[in-house]
C-alpha positions as CSV (number, residue, x, y, z in Angstrom):
1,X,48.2,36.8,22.2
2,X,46.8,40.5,23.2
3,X,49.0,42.1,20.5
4,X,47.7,39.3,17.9
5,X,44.1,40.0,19.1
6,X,44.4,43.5,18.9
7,X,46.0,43.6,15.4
8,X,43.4,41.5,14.3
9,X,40.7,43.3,15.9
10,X,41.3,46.4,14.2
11,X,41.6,44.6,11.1
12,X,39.2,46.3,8.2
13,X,40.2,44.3,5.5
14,X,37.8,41.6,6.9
15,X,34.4,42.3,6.8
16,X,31.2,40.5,8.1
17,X,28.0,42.8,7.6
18,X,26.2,39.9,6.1
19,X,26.8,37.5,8.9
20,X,24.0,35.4,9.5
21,X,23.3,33.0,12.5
22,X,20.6,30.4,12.3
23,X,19.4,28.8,15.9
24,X,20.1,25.1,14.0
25,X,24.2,26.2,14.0
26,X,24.7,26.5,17.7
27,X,25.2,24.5,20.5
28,X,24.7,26.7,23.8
29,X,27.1,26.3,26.4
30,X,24.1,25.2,29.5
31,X,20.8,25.2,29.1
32,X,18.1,27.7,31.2
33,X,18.7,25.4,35.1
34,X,17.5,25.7,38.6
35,X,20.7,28.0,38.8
36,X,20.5,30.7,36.1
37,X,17.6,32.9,38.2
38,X,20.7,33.2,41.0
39,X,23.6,33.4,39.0
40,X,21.9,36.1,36.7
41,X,19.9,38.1,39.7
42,X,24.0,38.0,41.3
43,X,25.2,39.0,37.8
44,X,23.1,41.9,37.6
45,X,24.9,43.2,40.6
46,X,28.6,43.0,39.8
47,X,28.7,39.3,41.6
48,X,30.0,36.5,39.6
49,X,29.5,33.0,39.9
50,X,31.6,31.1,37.7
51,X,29.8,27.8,37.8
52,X,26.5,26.5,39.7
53,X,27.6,26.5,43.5
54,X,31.0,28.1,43.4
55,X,31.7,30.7,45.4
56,X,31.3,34.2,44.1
57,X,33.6,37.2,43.5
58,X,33.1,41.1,42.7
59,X,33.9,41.7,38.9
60,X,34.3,45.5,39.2
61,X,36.8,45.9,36.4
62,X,38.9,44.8,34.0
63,X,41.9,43.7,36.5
64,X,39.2,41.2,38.1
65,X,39.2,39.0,35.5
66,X,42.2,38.1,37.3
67,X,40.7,36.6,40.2
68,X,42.5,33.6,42.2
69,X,40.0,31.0,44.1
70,X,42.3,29.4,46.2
71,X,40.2,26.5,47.3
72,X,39.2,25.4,44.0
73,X,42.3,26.8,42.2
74,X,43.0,26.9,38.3
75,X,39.4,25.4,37.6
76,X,38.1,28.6,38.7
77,X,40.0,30.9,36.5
78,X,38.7,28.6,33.8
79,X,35.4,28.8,34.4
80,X,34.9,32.8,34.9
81,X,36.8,32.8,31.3
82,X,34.7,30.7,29.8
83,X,32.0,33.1,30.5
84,X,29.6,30.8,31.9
85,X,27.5,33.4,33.8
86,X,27.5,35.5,30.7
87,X,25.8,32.2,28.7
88,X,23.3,32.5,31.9
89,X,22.5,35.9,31.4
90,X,21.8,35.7,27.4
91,X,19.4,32.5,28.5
92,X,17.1,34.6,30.7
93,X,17.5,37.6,28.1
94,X,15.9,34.9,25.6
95,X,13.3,33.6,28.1
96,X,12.2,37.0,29.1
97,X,12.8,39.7,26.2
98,X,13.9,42.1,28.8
99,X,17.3,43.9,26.9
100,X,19.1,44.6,30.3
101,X,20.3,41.0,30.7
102,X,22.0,41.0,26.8
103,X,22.5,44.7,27.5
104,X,24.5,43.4,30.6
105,X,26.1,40.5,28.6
106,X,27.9,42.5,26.5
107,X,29.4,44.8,29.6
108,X,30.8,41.6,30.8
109,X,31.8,40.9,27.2
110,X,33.6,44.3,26.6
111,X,35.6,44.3,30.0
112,X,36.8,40.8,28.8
113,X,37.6,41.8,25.6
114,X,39.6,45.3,27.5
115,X,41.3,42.7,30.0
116,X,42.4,40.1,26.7
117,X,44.2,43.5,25.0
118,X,45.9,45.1,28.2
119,X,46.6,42.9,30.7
120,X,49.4,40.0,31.0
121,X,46.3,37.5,31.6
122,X,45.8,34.3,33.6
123,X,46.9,31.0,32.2
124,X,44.0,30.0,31.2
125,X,42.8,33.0,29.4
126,X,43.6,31.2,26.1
127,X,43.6,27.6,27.7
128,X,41.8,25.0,25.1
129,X,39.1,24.3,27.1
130,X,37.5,27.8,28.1
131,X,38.4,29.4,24.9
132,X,36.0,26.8,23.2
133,X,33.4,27.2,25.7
134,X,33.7,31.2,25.4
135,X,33.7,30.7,21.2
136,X,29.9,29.8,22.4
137,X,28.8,32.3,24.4
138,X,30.2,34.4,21.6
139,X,28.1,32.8,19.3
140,X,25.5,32.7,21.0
141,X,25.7,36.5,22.1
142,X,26.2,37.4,18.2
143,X,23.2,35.4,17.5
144,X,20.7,36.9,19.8
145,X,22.1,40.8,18.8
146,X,22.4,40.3,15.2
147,X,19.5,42.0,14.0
148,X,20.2,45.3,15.9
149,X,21.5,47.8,13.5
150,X,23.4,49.4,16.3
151,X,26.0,46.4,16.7
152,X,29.1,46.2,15.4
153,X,29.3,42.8,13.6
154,X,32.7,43.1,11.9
155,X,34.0,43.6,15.5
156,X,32.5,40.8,16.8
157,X,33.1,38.5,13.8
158,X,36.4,39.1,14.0
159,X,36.7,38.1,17.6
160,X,35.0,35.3,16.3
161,X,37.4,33.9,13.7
162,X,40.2,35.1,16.1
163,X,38.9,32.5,18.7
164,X,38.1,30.0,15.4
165,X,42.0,30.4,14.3
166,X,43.4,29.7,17.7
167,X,41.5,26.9,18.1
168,X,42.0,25.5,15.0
169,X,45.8,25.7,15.5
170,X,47.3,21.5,15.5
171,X,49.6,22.5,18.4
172,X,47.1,23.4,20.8
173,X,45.3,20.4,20.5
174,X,45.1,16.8,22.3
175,X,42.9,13.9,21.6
176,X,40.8,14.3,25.4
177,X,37.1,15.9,26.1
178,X,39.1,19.3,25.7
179,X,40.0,18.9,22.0
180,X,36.2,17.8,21.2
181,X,35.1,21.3,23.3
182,X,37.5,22.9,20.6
183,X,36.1,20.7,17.6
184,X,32.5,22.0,18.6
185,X,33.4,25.4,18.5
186,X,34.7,25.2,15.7
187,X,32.1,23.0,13.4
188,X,29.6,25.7,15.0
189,X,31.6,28.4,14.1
190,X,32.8,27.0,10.4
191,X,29.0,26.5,9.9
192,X,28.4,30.5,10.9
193,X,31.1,31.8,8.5
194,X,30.8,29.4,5.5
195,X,34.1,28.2,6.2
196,X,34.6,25.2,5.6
197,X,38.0,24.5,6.3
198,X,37.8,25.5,10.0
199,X,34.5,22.9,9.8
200,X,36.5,20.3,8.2
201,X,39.0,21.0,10.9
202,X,36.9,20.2,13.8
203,X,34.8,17.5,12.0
204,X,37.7,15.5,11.1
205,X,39.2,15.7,14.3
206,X,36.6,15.2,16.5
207,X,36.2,11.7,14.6
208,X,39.6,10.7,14.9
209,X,39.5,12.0,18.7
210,X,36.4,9.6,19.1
211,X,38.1,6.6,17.7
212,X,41.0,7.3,20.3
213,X,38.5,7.8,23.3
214,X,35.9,4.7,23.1
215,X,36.6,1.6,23.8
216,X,35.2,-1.2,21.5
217,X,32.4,-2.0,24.1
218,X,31.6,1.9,23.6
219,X,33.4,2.8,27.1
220,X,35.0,6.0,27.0
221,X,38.5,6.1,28.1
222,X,39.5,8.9,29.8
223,X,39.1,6.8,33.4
224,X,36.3,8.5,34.8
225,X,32.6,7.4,34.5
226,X,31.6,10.8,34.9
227,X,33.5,11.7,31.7
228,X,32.1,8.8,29.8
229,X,28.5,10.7,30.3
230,X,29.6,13.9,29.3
231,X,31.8,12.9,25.8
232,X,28.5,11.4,24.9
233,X,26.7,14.0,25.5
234,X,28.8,16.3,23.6
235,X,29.1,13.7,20.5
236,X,25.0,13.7,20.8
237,X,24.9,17.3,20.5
238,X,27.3,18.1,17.7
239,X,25.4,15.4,15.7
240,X,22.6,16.9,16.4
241,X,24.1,19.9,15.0
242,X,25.3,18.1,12.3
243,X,21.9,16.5,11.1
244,X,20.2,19.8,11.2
245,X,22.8,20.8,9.0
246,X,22.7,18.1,6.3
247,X,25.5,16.5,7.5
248,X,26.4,13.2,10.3
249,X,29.0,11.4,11.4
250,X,27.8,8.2,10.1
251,X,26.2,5.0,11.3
252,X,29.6,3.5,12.7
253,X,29.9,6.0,15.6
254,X,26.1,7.2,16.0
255,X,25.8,3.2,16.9
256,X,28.6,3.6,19.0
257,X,27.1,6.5,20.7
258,X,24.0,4.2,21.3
259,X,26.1,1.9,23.3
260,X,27.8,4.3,25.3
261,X,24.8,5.5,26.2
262,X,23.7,2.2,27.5
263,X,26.2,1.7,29.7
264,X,25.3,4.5,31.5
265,X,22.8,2.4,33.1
266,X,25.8,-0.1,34.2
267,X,28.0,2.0,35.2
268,X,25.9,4.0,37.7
269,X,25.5,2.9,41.6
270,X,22.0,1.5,42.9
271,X,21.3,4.8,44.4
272,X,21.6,6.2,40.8
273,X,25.0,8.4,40.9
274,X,28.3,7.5,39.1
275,X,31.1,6.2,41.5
276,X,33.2,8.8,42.4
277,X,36.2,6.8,40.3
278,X,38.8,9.3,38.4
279,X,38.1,12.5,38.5
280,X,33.9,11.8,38.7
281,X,32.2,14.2,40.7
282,X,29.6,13.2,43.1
283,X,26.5,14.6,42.0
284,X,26.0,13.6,38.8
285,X,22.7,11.2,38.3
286,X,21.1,8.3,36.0
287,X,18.3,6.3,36.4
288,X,17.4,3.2,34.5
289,X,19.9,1.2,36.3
290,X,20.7,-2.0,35.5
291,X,22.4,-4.8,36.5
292,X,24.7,-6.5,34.3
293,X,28.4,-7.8,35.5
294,X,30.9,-5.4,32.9
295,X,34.6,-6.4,32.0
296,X,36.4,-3.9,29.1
297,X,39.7,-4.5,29.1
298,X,40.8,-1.6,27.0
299,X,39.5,1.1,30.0
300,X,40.5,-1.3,32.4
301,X,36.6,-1.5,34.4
302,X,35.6,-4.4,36.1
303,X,31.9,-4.2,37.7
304,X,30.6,-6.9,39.7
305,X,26.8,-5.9,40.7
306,X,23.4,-8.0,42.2
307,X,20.5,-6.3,42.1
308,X,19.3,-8.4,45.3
309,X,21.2,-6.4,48.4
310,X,22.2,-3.8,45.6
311,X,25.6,-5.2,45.8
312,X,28.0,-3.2,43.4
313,X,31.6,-3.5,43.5
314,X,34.0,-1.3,41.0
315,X,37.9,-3.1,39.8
316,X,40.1,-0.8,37.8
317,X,43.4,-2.5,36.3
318,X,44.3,-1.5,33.4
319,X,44.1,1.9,31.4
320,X,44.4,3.3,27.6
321,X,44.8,7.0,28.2
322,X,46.7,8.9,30.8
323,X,43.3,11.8,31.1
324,X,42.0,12.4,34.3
325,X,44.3,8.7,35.6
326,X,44.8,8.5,39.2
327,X,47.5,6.0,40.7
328,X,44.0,3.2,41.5
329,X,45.1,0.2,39.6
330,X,43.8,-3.0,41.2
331,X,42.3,-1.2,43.7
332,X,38.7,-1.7,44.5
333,X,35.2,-0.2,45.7
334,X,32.2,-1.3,47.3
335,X,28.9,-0.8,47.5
336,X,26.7,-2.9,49.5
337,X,22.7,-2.9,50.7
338,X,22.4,0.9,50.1
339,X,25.7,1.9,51.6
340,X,28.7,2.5,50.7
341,X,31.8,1.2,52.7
342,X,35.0,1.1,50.4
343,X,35.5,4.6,48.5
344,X,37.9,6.2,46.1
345,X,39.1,8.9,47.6
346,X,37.7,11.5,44.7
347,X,38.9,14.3,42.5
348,X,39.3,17.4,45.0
349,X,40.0,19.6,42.5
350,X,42.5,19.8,39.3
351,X,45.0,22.5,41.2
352,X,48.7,21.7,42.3
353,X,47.1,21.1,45.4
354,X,48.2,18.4,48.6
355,X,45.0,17.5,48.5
356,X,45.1,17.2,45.0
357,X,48.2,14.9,45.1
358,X,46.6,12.8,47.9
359,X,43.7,11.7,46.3
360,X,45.2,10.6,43.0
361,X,47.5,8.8,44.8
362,X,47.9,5.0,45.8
363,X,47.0,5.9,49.3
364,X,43.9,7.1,48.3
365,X,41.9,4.0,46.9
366,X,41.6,0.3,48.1
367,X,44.6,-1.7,46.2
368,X,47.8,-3.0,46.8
369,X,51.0,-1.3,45.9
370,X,54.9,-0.6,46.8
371,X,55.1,1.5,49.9
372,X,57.3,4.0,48.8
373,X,55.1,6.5,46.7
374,X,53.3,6.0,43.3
375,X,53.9,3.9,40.9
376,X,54.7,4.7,37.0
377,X,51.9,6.1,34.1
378,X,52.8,6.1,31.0
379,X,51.3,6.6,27.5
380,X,52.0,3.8,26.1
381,X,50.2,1.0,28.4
382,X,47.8,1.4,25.8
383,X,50.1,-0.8,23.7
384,X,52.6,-2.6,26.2
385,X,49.7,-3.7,28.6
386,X,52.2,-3.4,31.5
387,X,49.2,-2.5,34.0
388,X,45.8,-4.3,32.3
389,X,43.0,-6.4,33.1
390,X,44.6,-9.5,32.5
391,X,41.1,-12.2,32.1
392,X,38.1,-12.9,33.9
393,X,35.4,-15.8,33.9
394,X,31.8,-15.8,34.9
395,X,29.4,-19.1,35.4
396,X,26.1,-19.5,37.3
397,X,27.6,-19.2,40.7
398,X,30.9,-17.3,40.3
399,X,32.6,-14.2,38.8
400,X,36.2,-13.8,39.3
401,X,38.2,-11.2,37.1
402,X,42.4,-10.9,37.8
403,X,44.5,-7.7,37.0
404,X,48.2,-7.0,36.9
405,X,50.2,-4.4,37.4
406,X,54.4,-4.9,36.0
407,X,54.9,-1.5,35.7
408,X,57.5,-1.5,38.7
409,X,60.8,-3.4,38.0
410,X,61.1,-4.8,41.5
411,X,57.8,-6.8,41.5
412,X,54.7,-7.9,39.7
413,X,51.7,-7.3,41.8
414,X,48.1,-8.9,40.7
415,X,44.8,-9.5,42.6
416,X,42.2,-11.7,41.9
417,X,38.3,-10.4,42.9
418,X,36.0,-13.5,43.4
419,X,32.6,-13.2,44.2
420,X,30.3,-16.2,44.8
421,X,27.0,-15.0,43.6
422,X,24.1,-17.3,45.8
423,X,27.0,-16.6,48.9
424,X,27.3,-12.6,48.5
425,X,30.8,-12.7,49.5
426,X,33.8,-11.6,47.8
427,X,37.1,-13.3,47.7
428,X,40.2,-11.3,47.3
429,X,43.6,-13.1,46.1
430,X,46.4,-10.6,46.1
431,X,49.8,-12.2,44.5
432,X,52.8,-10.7,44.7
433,X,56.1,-11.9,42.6
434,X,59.1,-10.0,44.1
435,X,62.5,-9.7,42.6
436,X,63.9,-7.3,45.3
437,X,63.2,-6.6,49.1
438,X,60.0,-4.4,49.3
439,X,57.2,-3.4,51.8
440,X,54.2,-4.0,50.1
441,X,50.3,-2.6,51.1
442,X,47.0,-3.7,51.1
443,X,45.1,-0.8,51.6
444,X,41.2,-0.8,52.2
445,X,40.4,2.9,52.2
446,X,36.7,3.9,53.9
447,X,33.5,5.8,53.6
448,X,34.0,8.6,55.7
449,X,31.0,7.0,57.3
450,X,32.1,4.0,58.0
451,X,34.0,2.5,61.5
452,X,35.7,0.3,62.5
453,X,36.0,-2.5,64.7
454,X,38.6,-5.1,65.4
455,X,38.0,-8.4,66.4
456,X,41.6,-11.1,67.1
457,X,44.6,-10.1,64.8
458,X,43.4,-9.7,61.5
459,X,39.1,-9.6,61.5
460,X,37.2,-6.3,61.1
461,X,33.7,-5.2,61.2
462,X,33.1,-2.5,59.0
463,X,29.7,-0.3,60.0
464,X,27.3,2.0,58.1
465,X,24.1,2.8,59.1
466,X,23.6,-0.2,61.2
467,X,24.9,-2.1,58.6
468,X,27.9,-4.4,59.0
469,X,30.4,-6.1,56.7
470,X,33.2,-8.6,57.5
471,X,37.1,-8.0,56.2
472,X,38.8,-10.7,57.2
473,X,42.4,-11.8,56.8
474,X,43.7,-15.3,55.9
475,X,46.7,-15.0,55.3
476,X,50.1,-14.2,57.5
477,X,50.9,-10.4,57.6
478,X,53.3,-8.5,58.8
479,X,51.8,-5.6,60.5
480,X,47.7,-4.4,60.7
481,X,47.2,0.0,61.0
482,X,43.8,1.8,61.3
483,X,44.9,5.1,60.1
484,X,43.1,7.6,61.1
485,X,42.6,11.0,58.4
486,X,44.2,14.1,58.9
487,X,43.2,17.1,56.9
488,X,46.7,18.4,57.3
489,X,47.3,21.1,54.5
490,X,50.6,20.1,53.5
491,X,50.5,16.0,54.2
492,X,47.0,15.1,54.4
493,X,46.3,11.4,55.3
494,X,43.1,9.0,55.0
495,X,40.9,11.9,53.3
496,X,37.8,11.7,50.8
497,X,36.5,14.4,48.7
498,X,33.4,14.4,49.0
499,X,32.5,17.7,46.6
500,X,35.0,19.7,44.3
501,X,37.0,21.5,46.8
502,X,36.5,20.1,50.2
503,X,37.6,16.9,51.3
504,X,36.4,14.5,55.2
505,X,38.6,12.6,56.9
506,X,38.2,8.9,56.8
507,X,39.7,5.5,57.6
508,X,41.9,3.2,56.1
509,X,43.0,-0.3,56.8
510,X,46.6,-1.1,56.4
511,X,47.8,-4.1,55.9
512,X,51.6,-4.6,55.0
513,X,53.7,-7.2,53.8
514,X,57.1,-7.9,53.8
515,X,58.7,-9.4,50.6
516,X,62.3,-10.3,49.8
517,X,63.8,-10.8,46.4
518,X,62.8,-14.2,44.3
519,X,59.8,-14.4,46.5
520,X,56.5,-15.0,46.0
521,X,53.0,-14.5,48.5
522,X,49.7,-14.7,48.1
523,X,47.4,-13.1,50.7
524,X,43.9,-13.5,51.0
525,X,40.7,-11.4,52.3
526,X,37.1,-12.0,52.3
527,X,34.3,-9.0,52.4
528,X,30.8,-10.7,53.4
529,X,28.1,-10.0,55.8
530,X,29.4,-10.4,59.2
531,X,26.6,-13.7,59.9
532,X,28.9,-15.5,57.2
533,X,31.0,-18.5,58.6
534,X,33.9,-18.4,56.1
535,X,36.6,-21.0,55.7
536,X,39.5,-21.3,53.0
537,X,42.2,-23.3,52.2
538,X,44.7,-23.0,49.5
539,X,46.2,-25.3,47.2
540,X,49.5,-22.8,46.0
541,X,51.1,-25.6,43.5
542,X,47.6,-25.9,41.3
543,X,46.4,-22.6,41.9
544,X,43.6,-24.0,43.7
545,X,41.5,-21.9,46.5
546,X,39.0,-24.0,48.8
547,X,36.4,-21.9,50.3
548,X,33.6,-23.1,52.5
549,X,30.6,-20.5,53.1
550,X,28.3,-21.6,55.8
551,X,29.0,-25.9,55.4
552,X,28.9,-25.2,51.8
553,X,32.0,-26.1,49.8
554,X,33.9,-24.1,46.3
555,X,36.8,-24.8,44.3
556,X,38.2,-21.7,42.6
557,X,41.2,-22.2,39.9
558,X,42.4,-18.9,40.2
């Protein structure tokens, strides 16, 4: 690429002295935040912070571009070539006049440029995602020094079509959030030049890449609620764009877009935040929450919520795009009178990492699965259906939604989450058809603030805050674990992250059972308040589950 950029840098057959940016074509990276006074006071100094509340480094010269954060690993090598904390410092040169923060802008800008044409690079230095986000900064930078008759525009609108051409390129590109960062750019930057083919290029895309990403319920589908609020956001914007601009992408999607936006209020916890499912970070917020039980069977999202006790419980089974997937099929969380007692395990970070591995793994959420490692993902569930949300019923006093996964030869594995609405208690049916000898788990992973205590062979009280909830067992199993977490660097165990980069260690509840080939169990928990007196019964030939709450008697068909 350095060669490429350098031959087309140097260029003079392409000309731009009559390049002209209007505010209406771009779409700034971040907007002026509680963050850009420190990131810009550090960048004034040599000290770069890549993103609000990552740790900082010395960018002296051009070989520090090179940089290696181990703790948050590649993402931080994307982030310093995205040029964030340059986008910061043209904000406060716009909010304030003052030339030395552009003046400083294009020092960062030039020692990129001087690391781009000599140096071997890191792998993201043309990655999709932060060559987009840099194309705005770019933009943006052009913009603001455009009328200054000192600039040199045919250098820098050449190393704006440069960055246009790459990301135009079909090969480099992959229907996820990254390819509509790319189609962005590019609209934005088609608009600048008059070019309309690098606009068509990115508008046509980014359409068919929205088609491929929501579900029909407007869910986005890359597995992550998180996510789901920031493709929206992004579609928002570049329509935006596009309406200043003459131009839309139609009623169709815009009405979409309206109900994605809506679920935002479902999707989010009681306390306002998205649940850490995916790769969701934890401090993202929404208000305007609302309480409405949710089944979409394309992203494979159950919600089960009360807005009396703020009761919210999360299923996945089921998935249409391999982006930002963790190994979490029928695996559950829960939510519960404020707190939060059953947890996915987080994101960590998006390095080859053993945290990294952990947390996506089976052993990092609350399902049931084949004790010997994780399971298969494969592209084309999204047709096949071999992992999916497989129905789900709601009446007046019950909602009950079952899942599947058949992706493993040697067994089909569903569960069944029941909860009786007046009761506040959840009923969890775990069915297991196995065609070979296997170990299988249940696995109940914590809050890292959560303990536990046993009571007999198979009845827990889980606490939080002087809150206590109930897990019991009624079913025969063949051996009960607390494990305990270990933040063990190469093979950590029973750990939560609970921001990008750092992890806790937490609980788990094991509980394992034996199968043998042609067989078939079904084993059975309850999660209630610990005052609840719970009995069940089970009729296995009619699919018929018997549940008394407190003298109070309920047939399930399940």
């Amino acid at each position: 690429m350095k060669s490429k950029l350098n031959d087309f840098l140097n260029d003079e057959s392409k000309v731009y002295n009559n390049l002209n940016i209007n505010d209406h074509d771009l779409i700034k990276l971040s907007s002026k935040s509680r963050y850009t006074n420190d990131i810009v006071r550090r960048a004034m100094k040599n000290e770069i912070v890549p993103f609000p509340k990552f740790d900082s480094f010395k960018l002296m010269d051009k070989n520090d571009w090179g940089y290696i954060n181990k703790k948050i690993g590649d993402t931080y090598q994307l982030y310093i070539h995205s040029l964030r904390f340059v986008n910061e410092l043209l904000l406060q040169y716009e909010y304030t006049k003052e030339r030395k923060y552009v003046e400083k802008a294009k020092e960062y800008i030039e020692s990129w440029i001087n690391y781009a044409l000599h140096n071997k690079g890191s792998r993201m230095l043309w990655y999709d995602h932060p060559t987009a986000q840099r194309l705005q900064v770019l933009l943006y930078f052009v913009y603001l020094n455009q009328d200054n008759i000192n600039f040199d525009l045919n250098k820098y609108g050449r190393l704006l079509e440069f960055h246009g051409n790459f990301l135009a390129e079909e090969a480099k590109y992959h229907r996820t959030n990254h390819g509509l960062m790319m189609d962005r750019s590019l609209m934005s930057l088609g608009t600048v030049l008059k070019n309309e083919n690098l606009f068509n290029i990115g508008y046509y895309r980014s359409i068919d890449t929205f088609w491929f990403s929501y579900s029909h319920q407007g869910m986005h589908l890359e597995n992550s609620p998180g996510y789901h609020s920031m493709v929206t956001k992004m579609y928002r914007q570049i329509e935006e764009m596009l309406n200043k601009n003459g131009k839309s992408y139609g009623e169709t999607i815009t009405n979409t877009l309206d109900m994605a936006e809506e679920l935002e209020g479902t999707i989010v916890l009681p306390n306002g935040y998205y649940p850490p499912i995916g790769d969701t970070g934890n401090a993202v917020e929404k208000e305007n929450k609302n309480y409405i039980n949710f089944v979409d069977y394309q992203a494979g999202l159950s919600i089960v919520q009360k807005k009396e006790k703020q009761i919210y419980l999360t299923f996945i089974s089921g998935y249409s795009s391999i982006t930002h997937k963790h190994f979490d099929d029928l695996s559950i969380t829960l939510y519960f009178m404020g707190e939060k007692f059953l947890e996915d395990a987080g994101r960590y970070n998006y390095s080859r990492n053993p945290y990294r591995f952990y947390v996506k793994s089976v052993y990092g959420h609350s399902g049931l699965f084949i004790d010997d490692g994780n399971y298969r993902i494969s592209y084309d569930n999204r047709y096949r259906r071999k992992i999916t949300t497989d129905h789900h019923l709601e009446t007046e006093a019950i909602f009950q939604v079952k899942g599947k996964n058949s992706s493993d030869n040697r067994a089909d594995l569903f569960r069944h989450v029941i909860f009786l609405k007046k009761e506040n208690v959840f009923i969890i049916i775990d069915q297991i058809k196995s065609y070979s000898n296997i170990d299988i788990i249940h696995n109940f992973n914590l809050y890292h603030k959560v303990d536990i205590n046993q009571f007999g062979n198979d009845n827990f009280i889980l606490s939080n805050n002087n809150l206590k909830l109930a897990l019991n067992c009624y079913s025969p199993i063949d051996q009960i674990n607390i494990v305990k977490g270990k933040r063990d660097a190469k093979k950590p165990i029973a750990i939560n992250s609970t921001n990008f980069g750092t992890v806790e260690k937490t609980q788990q509840l094991h509980f394992r059972t034996k199968c043998h080939e042609d067989e078939r169990k079904n084993i059975i928990f309850t999660l209630a308040e610990s005052d609840k007196n719970i009995e069940i019964a089970e009729e296995l030939e009619n699919e018929l589950l018997i549940i008394k709450v407190n003298n109070k008697k309920y047939y399930i068909n399940y």
